[in-house]
PALO-728415 format. One record per residue (C-alpha): x, y, z. Coordinates in steps of 0.001 Angstrom, whole numbers, plus 500000, padded with zeros to 6 digits. Example, Ala and Ser with C-alpha at 12.3 -4.5 7.8 and 13.67 -1.06 7.14 Angstrom:
2
+--------+--------+--------+
!      X !      Y !      Z !
+--------+--------+--------+
! 512300 ! 495500 ! 507800 !
! 513670 ! 498940 ! 507140 !
+--------+--------+--------+
END
This chain:
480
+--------+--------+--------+
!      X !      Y !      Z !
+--------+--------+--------+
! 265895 ! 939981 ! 429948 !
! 267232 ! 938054 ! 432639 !
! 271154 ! 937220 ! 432712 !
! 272254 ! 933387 ! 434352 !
! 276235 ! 933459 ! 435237 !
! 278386 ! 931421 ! 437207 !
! 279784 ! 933559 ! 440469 !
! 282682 ! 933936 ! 439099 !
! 281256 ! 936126 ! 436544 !
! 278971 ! 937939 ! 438409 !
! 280571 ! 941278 ! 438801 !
! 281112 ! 941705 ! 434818 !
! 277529 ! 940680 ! 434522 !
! 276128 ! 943228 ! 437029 !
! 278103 ! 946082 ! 435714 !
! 276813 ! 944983 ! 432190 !
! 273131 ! 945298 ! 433068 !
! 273683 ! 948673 ! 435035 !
! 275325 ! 949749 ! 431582 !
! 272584 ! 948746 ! 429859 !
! 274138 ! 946949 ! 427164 !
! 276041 ! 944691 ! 426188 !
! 279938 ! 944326 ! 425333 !
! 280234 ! 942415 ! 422110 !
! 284464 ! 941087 ! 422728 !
! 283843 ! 940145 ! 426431 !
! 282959 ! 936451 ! 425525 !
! 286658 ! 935043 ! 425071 !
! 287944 ! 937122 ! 427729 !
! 285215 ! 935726 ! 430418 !
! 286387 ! 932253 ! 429533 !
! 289740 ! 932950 ! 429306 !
! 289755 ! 934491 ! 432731 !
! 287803 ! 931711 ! 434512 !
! 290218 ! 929472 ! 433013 !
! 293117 ! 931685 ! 434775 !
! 290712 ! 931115 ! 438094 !
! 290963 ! 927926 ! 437922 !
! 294114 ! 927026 ! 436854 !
! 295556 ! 925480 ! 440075 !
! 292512 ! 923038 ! 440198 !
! 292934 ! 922365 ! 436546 !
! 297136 ! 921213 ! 436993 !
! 296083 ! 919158 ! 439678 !
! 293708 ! 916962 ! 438540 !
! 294751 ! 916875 ! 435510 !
! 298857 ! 916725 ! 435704 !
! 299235 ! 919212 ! 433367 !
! 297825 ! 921887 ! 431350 !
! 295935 ! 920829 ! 427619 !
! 297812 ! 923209 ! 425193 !
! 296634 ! 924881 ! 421968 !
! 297610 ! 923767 ! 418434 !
! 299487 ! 926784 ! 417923 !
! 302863 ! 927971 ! 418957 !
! 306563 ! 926068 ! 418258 !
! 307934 ! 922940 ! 420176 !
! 310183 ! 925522 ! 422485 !
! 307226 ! 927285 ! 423669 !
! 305255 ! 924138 ! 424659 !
! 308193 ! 922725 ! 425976 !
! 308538 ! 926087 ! 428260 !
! 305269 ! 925730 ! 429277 !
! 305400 ! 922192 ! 430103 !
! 307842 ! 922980 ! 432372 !
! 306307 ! 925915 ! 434303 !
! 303386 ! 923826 ! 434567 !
! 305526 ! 920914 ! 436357 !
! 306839 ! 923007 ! 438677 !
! 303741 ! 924723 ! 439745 !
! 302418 ! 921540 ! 440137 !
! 305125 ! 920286 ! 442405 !
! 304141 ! 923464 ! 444713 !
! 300689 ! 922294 ! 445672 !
! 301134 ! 920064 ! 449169 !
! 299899 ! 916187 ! 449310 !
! 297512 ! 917480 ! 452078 !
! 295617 ! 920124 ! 449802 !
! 295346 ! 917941 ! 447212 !
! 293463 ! 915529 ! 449277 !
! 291741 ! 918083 ! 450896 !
! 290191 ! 919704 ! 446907 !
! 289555 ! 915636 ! 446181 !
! 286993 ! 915399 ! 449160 !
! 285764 ! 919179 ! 448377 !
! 285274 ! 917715 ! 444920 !
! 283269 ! 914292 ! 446176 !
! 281238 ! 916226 ! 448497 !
! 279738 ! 918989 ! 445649 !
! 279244 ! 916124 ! 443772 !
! 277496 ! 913828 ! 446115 !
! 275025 ! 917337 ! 447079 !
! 274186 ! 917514 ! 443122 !
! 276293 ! 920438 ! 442641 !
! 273407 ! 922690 ! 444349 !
! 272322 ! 926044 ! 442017 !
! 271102 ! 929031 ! 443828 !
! 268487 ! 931558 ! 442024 !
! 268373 ! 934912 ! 443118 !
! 265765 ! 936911 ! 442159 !
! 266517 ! 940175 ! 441913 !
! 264612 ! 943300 ! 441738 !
! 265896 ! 946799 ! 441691 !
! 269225 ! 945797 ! 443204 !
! 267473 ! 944068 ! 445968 !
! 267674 ! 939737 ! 446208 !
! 263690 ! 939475 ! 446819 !
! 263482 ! 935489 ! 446618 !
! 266141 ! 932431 ! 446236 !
! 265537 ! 929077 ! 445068 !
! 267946 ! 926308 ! 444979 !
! 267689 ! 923872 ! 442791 !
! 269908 ! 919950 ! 442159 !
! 271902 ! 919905 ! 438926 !
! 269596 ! 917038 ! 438207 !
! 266327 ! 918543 ! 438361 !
! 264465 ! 919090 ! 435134 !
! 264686 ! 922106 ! 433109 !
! 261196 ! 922046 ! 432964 !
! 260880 ! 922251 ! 436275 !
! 262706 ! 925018 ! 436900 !
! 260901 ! 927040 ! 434164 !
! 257323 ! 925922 ! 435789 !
! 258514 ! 927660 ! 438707 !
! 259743 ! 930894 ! 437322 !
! 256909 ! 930952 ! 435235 !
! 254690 ! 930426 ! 438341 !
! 256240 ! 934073 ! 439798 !
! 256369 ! 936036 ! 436786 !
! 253400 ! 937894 ! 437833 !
! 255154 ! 938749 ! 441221 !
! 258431 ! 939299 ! 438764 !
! 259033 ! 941078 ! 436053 !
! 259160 ! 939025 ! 432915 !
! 262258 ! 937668 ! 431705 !
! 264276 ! 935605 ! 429618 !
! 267386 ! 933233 ! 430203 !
! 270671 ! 933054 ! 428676 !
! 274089 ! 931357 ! 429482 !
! 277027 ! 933126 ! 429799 !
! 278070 ! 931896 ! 426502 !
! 274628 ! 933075 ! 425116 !
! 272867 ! 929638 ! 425177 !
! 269172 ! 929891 ! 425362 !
! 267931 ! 928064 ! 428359 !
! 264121 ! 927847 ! 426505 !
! 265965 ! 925322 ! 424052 !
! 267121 ! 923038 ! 426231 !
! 263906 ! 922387 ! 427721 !
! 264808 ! 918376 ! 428066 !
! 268551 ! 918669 ! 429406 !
! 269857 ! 918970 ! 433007 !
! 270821 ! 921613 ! 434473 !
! 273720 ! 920080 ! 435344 !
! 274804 ! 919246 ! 432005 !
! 274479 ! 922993 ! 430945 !
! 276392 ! 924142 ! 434242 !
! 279003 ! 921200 ! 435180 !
! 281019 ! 923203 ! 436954 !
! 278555 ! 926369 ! 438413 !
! 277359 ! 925737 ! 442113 !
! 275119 ! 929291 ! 441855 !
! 273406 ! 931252 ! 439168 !
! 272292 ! 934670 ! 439564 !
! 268731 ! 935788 ! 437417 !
! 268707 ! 939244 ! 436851 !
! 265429 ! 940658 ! 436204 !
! 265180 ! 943772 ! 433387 !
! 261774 ! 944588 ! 433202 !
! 260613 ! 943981 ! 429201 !
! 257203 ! 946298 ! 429823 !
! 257459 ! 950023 ! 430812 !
! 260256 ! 951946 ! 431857 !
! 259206 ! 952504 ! 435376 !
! 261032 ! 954738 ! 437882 !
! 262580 ! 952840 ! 440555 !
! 261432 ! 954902 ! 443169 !
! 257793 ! 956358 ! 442306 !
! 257355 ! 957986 ! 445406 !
! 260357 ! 959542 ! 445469 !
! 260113 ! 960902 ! 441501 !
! 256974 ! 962463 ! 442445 !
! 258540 ! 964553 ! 444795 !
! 261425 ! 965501 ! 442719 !
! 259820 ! 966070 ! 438908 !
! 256247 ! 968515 ! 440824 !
! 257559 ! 971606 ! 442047 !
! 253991 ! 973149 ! 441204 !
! 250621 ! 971341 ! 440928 !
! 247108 ! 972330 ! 440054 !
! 243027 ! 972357 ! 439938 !
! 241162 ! 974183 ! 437282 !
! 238596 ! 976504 ! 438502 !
! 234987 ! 976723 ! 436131 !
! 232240 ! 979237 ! 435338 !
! 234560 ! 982357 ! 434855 !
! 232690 ! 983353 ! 431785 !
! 234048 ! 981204 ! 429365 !
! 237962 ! 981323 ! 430743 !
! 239793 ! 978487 ! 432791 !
! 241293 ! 979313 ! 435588 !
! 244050 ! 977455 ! 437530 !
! 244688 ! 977347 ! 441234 !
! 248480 ! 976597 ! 441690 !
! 249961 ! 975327 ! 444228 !
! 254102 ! 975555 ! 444564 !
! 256218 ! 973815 ! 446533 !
! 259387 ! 975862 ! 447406 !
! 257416 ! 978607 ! 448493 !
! 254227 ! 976567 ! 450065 !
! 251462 ! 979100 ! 448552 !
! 248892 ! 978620 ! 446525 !
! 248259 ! 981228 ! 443768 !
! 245292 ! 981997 ! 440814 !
! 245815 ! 982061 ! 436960 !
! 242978 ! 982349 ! 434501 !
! 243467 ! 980787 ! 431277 !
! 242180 ! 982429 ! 428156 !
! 242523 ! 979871 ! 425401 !
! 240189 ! 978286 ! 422553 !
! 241189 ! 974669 ! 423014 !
! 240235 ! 975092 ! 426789 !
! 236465 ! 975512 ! 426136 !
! 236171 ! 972260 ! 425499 !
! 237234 ! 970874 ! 429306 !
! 234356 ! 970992 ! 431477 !
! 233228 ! 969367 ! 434948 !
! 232826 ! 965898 ! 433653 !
! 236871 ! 965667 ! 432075 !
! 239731 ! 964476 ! 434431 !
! 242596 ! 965684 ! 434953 !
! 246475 ! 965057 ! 436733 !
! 249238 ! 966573 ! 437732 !
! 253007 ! 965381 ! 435900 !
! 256362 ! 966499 ! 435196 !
! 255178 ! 970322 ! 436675 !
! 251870 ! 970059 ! 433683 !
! 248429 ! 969667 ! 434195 !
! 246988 ! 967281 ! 431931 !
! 243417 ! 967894 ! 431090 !
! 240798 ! 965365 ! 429253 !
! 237415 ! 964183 ! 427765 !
! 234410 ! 965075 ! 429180 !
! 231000 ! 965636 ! 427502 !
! 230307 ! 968137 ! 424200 !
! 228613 ! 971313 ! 424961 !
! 226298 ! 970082 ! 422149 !
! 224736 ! 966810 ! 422593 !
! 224488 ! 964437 ! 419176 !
! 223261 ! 960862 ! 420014 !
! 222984 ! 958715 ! 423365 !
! 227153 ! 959241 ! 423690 !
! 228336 ! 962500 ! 423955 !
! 231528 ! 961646 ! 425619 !
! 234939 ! 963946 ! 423684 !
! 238261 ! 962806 ! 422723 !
! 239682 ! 965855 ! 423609 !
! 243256 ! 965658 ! 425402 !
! 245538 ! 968346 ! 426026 !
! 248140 ! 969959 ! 428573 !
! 249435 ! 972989 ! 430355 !
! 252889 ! 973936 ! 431227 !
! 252789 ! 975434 ! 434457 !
! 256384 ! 976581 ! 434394 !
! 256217 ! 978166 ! 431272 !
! 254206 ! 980611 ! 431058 !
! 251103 ! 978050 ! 430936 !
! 251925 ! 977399 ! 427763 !
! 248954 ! 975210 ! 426267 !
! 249555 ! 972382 ! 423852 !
! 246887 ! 970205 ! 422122 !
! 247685 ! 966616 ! 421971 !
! 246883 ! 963175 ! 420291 !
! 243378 ! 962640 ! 420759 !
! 242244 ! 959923 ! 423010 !
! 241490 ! 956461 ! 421421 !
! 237877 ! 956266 ! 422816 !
! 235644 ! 959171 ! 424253 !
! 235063 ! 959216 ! 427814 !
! 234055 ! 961269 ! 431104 !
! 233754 ! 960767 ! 434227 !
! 237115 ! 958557 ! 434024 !
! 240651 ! 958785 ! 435417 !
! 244014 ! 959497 ! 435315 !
! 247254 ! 959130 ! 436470 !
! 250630 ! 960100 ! 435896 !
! 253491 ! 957249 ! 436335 !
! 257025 ! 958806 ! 436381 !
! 258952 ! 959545 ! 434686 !
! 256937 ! 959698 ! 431440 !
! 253815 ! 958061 ! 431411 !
! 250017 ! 958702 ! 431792 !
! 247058 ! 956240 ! 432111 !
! 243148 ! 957041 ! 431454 !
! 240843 ! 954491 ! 432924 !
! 236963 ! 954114 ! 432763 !
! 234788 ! 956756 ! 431441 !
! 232158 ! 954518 ! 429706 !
! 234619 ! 951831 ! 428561 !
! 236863 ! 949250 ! 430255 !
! 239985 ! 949925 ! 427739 !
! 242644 ! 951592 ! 429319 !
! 244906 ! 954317 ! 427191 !
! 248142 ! 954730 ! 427885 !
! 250291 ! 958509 ! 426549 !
! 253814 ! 958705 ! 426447 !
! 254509 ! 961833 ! 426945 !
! 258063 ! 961855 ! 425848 !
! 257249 ! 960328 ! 422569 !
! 253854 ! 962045 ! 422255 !
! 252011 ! 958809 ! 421283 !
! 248915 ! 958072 ! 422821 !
! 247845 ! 953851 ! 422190 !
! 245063 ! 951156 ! 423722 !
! 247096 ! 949735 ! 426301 !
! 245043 ! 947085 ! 428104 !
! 241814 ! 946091 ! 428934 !
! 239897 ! 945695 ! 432462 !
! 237366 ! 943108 ! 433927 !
! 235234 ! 945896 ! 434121 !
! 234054 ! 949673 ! 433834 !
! 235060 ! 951661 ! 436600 !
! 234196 ! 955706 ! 436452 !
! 236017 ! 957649 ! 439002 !
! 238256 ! 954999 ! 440078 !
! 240812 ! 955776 ! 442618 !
! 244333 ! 955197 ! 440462 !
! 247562 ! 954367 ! 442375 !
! 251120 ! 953176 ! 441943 !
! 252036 ! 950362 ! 444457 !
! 254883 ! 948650 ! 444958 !
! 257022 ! 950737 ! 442288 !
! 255024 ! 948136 ! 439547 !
! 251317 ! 947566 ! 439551 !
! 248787 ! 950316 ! 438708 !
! 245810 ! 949828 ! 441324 !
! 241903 ! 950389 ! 440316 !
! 240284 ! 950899 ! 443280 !
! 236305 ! 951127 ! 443098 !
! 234576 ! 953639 ! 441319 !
! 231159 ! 953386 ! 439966 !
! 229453 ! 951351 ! 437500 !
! 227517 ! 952716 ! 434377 !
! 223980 ! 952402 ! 436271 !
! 225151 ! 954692 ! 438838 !
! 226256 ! 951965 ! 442043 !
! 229249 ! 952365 ! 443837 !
! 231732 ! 949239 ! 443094 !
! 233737 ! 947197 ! 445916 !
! 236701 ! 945522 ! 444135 !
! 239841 ! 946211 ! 443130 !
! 241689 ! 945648 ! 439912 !
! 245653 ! 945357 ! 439362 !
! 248065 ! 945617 ! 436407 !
! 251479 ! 945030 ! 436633 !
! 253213 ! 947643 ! 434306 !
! 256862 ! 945950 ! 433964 !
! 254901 ! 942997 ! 431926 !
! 255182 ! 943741 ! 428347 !
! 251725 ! 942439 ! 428150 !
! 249667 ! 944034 ! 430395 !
! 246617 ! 942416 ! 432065 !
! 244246 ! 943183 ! 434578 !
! 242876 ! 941081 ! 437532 !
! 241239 ! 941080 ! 440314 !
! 242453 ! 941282 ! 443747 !
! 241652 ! 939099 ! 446613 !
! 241980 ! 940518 ! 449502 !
! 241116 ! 940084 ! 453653 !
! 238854 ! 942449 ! 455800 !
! 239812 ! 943211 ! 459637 !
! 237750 ! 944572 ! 462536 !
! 234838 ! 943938 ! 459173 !
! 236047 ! 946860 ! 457521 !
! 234393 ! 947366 ! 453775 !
! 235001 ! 950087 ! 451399 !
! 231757 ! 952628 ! 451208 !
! 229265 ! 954281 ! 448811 !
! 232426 ! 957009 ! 448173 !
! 235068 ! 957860 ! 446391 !
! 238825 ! 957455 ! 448088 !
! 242048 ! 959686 ! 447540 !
! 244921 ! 957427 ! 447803 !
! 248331 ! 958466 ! 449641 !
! 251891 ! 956702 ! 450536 !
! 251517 ! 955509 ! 453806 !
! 254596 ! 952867 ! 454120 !
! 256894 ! 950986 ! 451388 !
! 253492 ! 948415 ! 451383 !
! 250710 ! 950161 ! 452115 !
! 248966 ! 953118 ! 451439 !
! 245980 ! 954903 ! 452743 !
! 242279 ! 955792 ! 450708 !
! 240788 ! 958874 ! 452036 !
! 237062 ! 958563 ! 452007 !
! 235760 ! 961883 ! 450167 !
! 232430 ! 962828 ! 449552 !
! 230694 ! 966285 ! 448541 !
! 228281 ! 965682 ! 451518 !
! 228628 ! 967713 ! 454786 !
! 227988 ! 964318 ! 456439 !
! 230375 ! 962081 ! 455438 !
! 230734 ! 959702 ! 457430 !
! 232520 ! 956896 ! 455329 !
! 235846 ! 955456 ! 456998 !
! 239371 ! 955892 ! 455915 !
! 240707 ! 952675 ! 454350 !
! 244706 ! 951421 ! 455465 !
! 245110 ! 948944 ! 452568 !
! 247996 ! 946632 ! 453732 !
! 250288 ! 944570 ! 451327 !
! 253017 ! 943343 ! 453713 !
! 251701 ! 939940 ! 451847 !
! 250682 ! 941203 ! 448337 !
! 249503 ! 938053 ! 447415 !
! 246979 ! 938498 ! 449934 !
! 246280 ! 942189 ! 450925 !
! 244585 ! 943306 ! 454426 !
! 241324 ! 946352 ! 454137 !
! 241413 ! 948009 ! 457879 !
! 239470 ! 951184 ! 458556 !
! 242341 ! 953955 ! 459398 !
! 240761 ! 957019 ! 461778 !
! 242396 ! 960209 ! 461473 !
! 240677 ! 963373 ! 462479 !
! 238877 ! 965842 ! 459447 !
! 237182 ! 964681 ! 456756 !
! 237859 ! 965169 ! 452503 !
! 233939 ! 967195 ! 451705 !
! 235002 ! 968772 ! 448510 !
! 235111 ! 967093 ! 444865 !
! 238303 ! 965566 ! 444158 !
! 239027 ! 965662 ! 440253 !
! 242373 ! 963701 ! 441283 !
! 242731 ! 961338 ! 443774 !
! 245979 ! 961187 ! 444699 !
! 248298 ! 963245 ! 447420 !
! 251336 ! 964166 ! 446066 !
! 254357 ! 963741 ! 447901 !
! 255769 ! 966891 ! 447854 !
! 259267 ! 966418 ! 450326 !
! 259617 ! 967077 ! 453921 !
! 257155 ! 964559 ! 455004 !
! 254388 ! 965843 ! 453478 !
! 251496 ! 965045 ! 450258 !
! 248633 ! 967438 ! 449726 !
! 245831 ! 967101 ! 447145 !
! 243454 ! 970398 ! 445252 !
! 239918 ! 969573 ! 445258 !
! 237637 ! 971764 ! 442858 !
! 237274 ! 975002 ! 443927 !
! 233961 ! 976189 ! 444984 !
! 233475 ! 979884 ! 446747 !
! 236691 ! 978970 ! 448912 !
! 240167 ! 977676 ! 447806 !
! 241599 ! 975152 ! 450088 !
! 244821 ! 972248 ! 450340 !
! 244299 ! 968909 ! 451701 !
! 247484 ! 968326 ! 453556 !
! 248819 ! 965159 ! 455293 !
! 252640 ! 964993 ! 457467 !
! 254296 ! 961883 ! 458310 !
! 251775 ! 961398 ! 460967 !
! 249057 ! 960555 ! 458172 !
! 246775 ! 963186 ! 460313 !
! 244381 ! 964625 ! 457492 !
! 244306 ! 968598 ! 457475 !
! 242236 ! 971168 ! 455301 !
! 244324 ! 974588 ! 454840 !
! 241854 ! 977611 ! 453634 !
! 243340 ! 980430 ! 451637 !
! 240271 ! 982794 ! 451954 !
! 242010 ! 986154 ! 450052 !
! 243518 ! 983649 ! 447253 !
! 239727 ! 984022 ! 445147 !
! 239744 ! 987934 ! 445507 !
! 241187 ! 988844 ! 442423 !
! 239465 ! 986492 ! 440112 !
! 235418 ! 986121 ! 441788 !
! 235255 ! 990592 ! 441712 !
+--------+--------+--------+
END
């Protein structure tokens, strides 16, 4: 919900919005102090003050007076002075200035004349509400701008030369700094390890003390997560899902199964709401502070899990199946669907966006430019933060010869993205269940892949230089 206010409001406004609420007595007050604002304009070009049906003749005589002799204090020369202030706003159709605004940051301004349609200026705010986060418009006196469609602006706002639009986002509570959230709420992250006889086990990674460490999991509801579920890191859990039954019954033997591990306490294990449609071979992602997504997996409707409110729903739908699709946060508001593979098996090439702070969420395509002919590959990419509008896909790939290129995916101009190949030494050869890096503080995101014979980090510092860290001795315990 969006908030329109003359400047002279603007600080109550802002303060009300970072509350959250709003104050139900503020209305008279507001007017009464703008009417205290402008009470030296008022006397003059007026000659005196417009008083209220209440009160006794000695009061409004009192008053009458006070206002005469303030009015006797205002020079000849600043009178004239206000007068041709006065002609001049009104000859420049009393000008009104919107700011969008976006997490406390003016991202676009648009003036429009007090004589412009409203129409107008709703088919462009309409036009950006994609860019923007939806909204709605109200006067300060509560006025719905949507019903007076067919008036001017200037008649709603005679005296208002600027209007502020504050944008609340009406879709999902969002943190306003992603990157930064994942480094704060993971101070452990983790990979499940197969074929240990019927257990799970867990490679951990924590980040105070930079070491990674084995668990093995001995737990009913864990038999059904195999090599074909997903899985992601959130809030210092490992969420675990889908995959196929151990005993096939029909041409779909995708599960619903869905639960979590607590790797802080005492990997506690708890079974949640099954997923709407079965699936493997799909993704995941956790959005902080509270949210996961599941995309692909034999059907192009996305789930989205609260996990505060433990309610798992159909959130969307996309233009098309993607399995294994690379899942990433941009922007601190769209979800990105980069490639993955079709049903028959081929590697696809486009990308697919969803702006999350629209109640209604939709997907679409993106368009975007190639440099130096760069082109996404027959792989699958692990995405990390590389600037505030850009971020880097790792090409990974189980083969010893990979030789797909790194892909710097530039949205300086996010209505028009740039694909340029990004070399950096080492390459990603493992299978990457997740494909994100983690921002873990100091400069530095690392990623698990499945563990084979050898446990290993994928770490990358500021520099973006890829590097593999082996932890030969951290198997020992668990493969004798």
């Amino acid at each position: 919900m969006g908030v329109c206010t003359s400047t002279k409001e603007r600080k109550d406004v802002i303060q009300a919005n970072k509350k959250g609420k709003k104050e139900d007595n503020t209305k008279g007050d507001k007017i009464n102090e703008i009417n205290d604002d402008n009470k030296k304009n008022i006397i003059e070009e007026k000659g005196e003050e417009k008083k209220g049906k209440e009160g006794n003749n000695e009061e409004k005589n009192n008053e009458e007076e006070n206002m005469s002799k303030e009015s006797k204090i205002l020079s000849d020369e600043e009178s004239e002075n206000d007068k041709q202030k006065s002609n001049k706003n009104k000859d420049k159709g009393n000008d009104i200035m919107i700011n969008f605004i976006n997490n406390g940051k003016v991202e676009l301004t648009k003036a429009f004349k007090s004589n412009d349609n409203i129409s107008f200026l709703f088919d462009f705010l309409f036009e950006k509400k994609s860019k923007y986060e939806e909204f709605d418009l109200t006067t300060s006196e509560n006025l719905s701008l949507l019903q007076k469609l067919n008036e001017k602006i200037g008649k709603i706002f005679p005296d208002v030369d600027n209007v502020d639009v504050y944008m609340i986002s009406l879709g999902l509570d969002i943190a306003r700094d992603v990157k930064e959230e994942y480094e704060i709420s993971n101070k452990v992250i983790a990979t499940p390890m197969f074929d240990l006889g019927g257990d799970i086990g867990l490679l951990i990674y924590a980040k105070k003390e930079k070491s990674l460490k084995t668990e093995i999991i001995k737990n009913q509801s864990l038999l059904k997560f195999n090599h074909l579920s997903s899985i992601c890191n959130g809030k210092n859990m490992l969420f675990l899902s889908g995959g196929e039954a151990a005993e096939k019954s029909g041409k779909n033997n995708s599960t619903t199964f869905f639960t979590s591990i607590n790797l802080l306490k005492s990997y506690e294990i708890t079974d949640l709401p099954n997923l709407k449609k079965a699936r493997s071979w799909h993704s995941m992602i956790y959005i902080p502070k509270k949210y996961i997504f599941i995309v692909g997996g034999g059907t192009d409707e996305v789930e989205l899990y609260d996990i505060e409110k433990n309610e798992i729903a159909i959130d969307s739908k996309m233009n098309e199946i993607r399995n294994e699709s690379t899942l990433f946060i941009i922007n601190n508001t769209f979800l990105y669907s980069f490639c993955g593979m079709s049903p028959n098996g081929s590697f696809i090439s486009t990308v697919e966006k969803c702006n999350l702070r629209q109640k209604k969420r939709m997907w679409s395509y993106v368009n975007y430019t190639t440099e130096d002919n760069a082109l996404f590959g027959d792989c699958f990419y692990v995405g990390a933060f590389f600037s505030d509008t850009s971020i880097i896909l790792f090409a990974a790939n189980e083969d010893e010869n990979n030789e797909y290129s790194n892909i710097l995916f530039d949205l300086e101009y996010e209505d028009n993205p740039t694909l340029r190949y990004y070399e950096t030494d080492g390459k990603i050869l493992d299978v990457v269940p997740e494909k994100i890096f983690y921002p873990l503080g100091n400069n530095t995101s690392i990623m698990l892949p499945l563990v084979g014979t050898l446990a290993k980090v994928y770490r990358i510092d500021e520099s973006m230089k890829l590097n593999v860290e082996n932890y030969p001795d951290v198997l020992k315990n668990i493969m004798e």
